[in-house]
N, C-alpha and C positions, 0 to 999 in steps of 0.2 A: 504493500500500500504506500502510497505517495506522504511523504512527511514535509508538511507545511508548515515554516519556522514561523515565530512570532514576528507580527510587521514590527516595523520599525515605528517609533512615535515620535513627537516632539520630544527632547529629552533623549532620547537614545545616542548612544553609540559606536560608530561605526570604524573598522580600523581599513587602515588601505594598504595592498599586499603587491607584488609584483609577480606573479606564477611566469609570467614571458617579460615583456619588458621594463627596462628600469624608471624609474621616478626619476635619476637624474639625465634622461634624455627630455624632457617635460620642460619648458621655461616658467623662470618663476614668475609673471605675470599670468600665465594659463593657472598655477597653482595658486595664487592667491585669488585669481575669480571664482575658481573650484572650491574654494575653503569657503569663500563669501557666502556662495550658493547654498553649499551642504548647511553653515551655520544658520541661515534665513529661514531653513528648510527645521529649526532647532536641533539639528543633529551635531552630536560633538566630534569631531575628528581625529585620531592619533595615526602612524604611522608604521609598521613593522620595522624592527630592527635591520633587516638587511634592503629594505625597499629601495632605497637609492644606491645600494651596492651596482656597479657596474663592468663588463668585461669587453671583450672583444668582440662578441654578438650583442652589445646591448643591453645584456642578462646579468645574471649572476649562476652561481652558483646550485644542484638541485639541492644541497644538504640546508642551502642559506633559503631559499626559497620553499623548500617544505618546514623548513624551521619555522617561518615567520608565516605558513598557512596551517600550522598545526599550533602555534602561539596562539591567534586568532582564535579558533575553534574553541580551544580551552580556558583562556582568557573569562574569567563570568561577568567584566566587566564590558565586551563587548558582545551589542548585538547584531551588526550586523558588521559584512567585509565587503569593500569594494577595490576590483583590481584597477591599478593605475593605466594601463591600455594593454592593448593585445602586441601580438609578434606572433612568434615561428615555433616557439618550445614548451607550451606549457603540458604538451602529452610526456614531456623529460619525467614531471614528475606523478605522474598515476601511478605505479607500481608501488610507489613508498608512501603514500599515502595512507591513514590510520584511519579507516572508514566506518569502524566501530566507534572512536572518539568526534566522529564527523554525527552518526548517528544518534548517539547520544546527548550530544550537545547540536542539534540544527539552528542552524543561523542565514539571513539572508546573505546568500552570494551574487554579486552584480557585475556584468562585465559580456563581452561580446566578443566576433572575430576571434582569433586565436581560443579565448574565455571559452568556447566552444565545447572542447573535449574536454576541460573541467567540470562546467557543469552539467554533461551529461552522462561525464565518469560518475560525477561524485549523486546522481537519480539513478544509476544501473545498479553502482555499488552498496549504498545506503538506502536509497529513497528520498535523499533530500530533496526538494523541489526546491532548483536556481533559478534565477532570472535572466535573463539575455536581454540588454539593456546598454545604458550609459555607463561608461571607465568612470573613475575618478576625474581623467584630464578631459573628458567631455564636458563636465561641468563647469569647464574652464572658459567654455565658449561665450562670448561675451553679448552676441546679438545672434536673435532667433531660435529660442533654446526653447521658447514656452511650451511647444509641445510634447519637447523630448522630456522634458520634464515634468509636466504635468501626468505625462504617463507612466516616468518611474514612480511619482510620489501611487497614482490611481492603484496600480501591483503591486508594490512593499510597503504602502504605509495606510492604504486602506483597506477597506475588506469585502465591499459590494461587488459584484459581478460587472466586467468592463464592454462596455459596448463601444467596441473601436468605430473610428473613424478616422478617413483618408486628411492628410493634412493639407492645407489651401496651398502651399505653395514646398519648395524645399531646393536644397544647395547642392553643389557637388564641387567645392573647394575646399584648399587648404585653409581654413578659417584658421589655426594655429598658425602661422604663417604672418597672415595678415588681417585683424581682428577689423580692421576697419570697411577694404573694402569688401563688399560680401554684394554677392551675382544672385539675386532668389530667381528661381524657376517655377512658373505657373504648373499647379499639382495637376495632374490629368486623370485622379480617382485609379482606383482599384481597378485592374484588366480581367474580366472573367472570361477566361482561355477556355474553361468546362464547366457545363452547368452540375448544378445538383448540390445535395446538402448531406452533411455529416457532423460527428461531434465523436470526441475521442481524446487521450493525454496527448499532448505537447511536445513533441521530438523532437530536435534538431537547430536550427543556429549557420553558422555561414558552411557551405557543401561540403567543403575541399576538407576545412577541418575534421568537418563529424566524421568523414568518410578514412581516415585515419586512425578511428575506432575501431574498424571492420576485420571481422576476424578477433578481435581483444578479447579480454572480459570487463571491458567495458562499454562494451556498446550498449546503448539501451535496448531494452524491446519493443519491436516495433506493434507487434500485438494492438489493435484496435488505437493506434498512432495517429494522430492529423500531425503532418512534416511541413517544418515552417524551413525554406531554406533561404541559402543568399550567399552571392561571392561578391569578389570585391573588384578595384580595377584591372589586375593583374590577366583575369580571367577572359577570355576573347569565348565567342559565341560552342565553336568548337571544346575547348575546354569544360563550359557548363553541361555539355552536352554529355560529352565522358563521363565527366563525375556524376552527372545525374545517374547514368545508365550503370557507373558501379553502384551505384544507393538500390536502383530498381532490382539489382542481380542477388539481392542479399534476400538468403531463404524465406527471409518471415515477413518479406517485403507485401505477401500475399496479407496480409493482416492492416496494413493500412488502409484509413477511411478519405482522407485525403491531404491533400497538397497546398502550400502557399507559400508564395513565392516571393521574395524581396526585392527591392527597389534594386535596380541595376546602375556603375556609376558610367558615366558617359563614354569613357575611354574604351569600355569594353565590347562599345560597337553593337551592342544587344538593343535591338529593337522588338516591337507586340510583335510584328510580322516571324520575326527568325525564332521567338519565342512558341509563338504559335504553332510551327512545326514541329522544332523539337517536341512538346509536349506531345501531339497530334500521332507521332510516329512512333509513341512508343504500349507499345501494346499493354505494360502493364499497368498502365496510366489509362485505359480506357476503361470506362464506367466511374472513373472517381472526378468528384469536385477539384476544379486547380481555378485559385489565384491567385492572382500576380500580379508585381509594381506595387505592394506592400510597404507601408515606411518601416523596413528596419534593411538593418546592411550596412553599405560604406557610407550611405549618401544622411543628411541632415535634413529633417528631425527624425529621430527613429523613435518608433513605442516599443512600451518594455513587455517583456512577455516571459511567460512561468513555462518552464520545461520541466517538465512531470506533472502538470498544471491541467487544467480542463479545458475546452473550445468546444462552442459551436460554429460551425459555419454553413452558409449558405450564397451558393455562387448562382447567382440569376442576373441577368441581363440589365442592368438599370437599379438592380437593388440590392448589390453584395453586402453579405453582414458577416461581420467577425465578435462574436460574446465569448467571454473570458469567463466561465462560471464557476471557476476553483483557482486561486491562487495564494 
């Protein structure tokens, strides 16, 4: 059964960990907006010991990085974690993970991209229910954030059943970069690629990552699954297309109810049309619901969503609805 940690409240606090990349790749302007946010938000913030440690990937160390995600967990003065952004390594540390001290003590875990096969190691191995959401250095973002926010506060700090909605508009820059000028893009709604309606637990996070589960023991089950997925710019149409079809290839893939698909970042070339076929042409993907153009992914604002969590969905023509009714 899915183990749903206590939200988070006013008053609470939160610790921030680096599982893949360091804190001090982060400029201290992004982290003093981010501290701003979190505190407005009345959440208190601390740091893991090795969180700014850094190497020649970016990272640290696995023994400094399970250290300071296994401090967290047992910490009782923290309730919830949030990692500082994603990268390349955070499947480094699954195997050493104490999943019995993860279970015992559940807590909100927040984080995306790489955050990936953390949080859906630590719902295969435990049952924790993670969120797929905003880093810590997301909250750095200094203009255009109210949605992405507004939807982590709707998932980890309240408790009603979320009825998503498509954002009016959204980005696809380096906002860390350059905080001032920012490009918004007129939002073009949800794309329903297939009709039809399902409801099922919450699998999955950006493709490429989750699918470096495959074969573990930590891959979730996909067992009566709705799959949220998403890649980022790196990924060209071809690429999405593979790793979809490794996801599709995985035995208990017969057990999914359906599919939803994340906002693509512009570089990667992926238009409704190339989308449209991939999905179209693959046999085990016919009779399930899929949408797509989703706000979460690379692109800004993303909503947060519960893996191990509950969804209804419903892909119709003119009327897609996404309800979150366990998180």
């Amino acid at each position: 059964m899915p183990v749903v940690p206590a939200k988070l409240r006013p008053g609470s606090s939160v610790r921030v960990i680096a599982p893949s990349r360091s804190l001090a790749i982060i400029g201290s302007d992004v982290r003093s907006e981010a501290d701003r946010k979190l505190t407005a938000l009345g959440l208190t913030v601390s740091f893991g010991e090795h969180t700014g440690d850094c190497d020649e990937f970016s990272s640290s160390s696995v023994q400094a990085r399970l250290a300071d995600l296994h401090a967290a967990f047992a910490d009782p003065a923290v309730d919830g974690i949030l990692t500082v952004v994603g990268g390349f390594s955070a499947n480094q540390l699954l195997t050493g993970i104490d999943y019995s001290l993860v279970a015992a003590r559940p807590k909100v875990v927040c984080g995306f991209s790489d955050i990936t096969v953390l949080s859906n190691a630590l719902y295969a191995r435990s049952g924790l229910v993670g969120y797929s959401g905003p880093h810590y250095s997301s909250f750095g973002m200094k203009r255009h954030f109210e949605y992405t926010q507004a939807g982590f506060v709707a998932c980890v700090m309240d408790d009603d059943p979320i009825e998503l909605a498509p954002s009016p508009a959204w980005t696809d820059d380096r906002w860390f970069i350059n905080q001032d000028e920012r490009h918004l893009e007129p939002g073009s709604g949800w794309w329903v690629l297939q009709e039809g309606e399902a409801a099922g637990t919450i699998v999955g996070g950006n493709l490429c990552t989750l699918n470096l589960l495959q074969g573990t023991p930590f891959m979730p089950p996909l067992n009566d699954a709705v799959i949220f997925v998403e890649d980022d710019e790196q990924v060209k149409p071809w690429d999405f297309d593979r790793d979809l079809v490794s996801l599709l290839q995985q035995p208990a893939f017969g057990g999914v109810t359906g599919v939803v698909i994340g906002r693509f970042q512009k570089a990667t070339g992926m238009t409704r049309d190339l989308l449209t076929q991939i999905v179209s042409s693959k046999p085990q993907l016919a009779g399930l619901p899929v949408l797509a153009n989703v706000d979460f992914g690379h692109t800004m604002p993303m909503l947060t969503f519960p893996v191990g969590g509950a969804v209804q969905m419903r892909a119709a023509q003119g009327a897609p609805r996404l309800t979150i009714t366990s998180h």
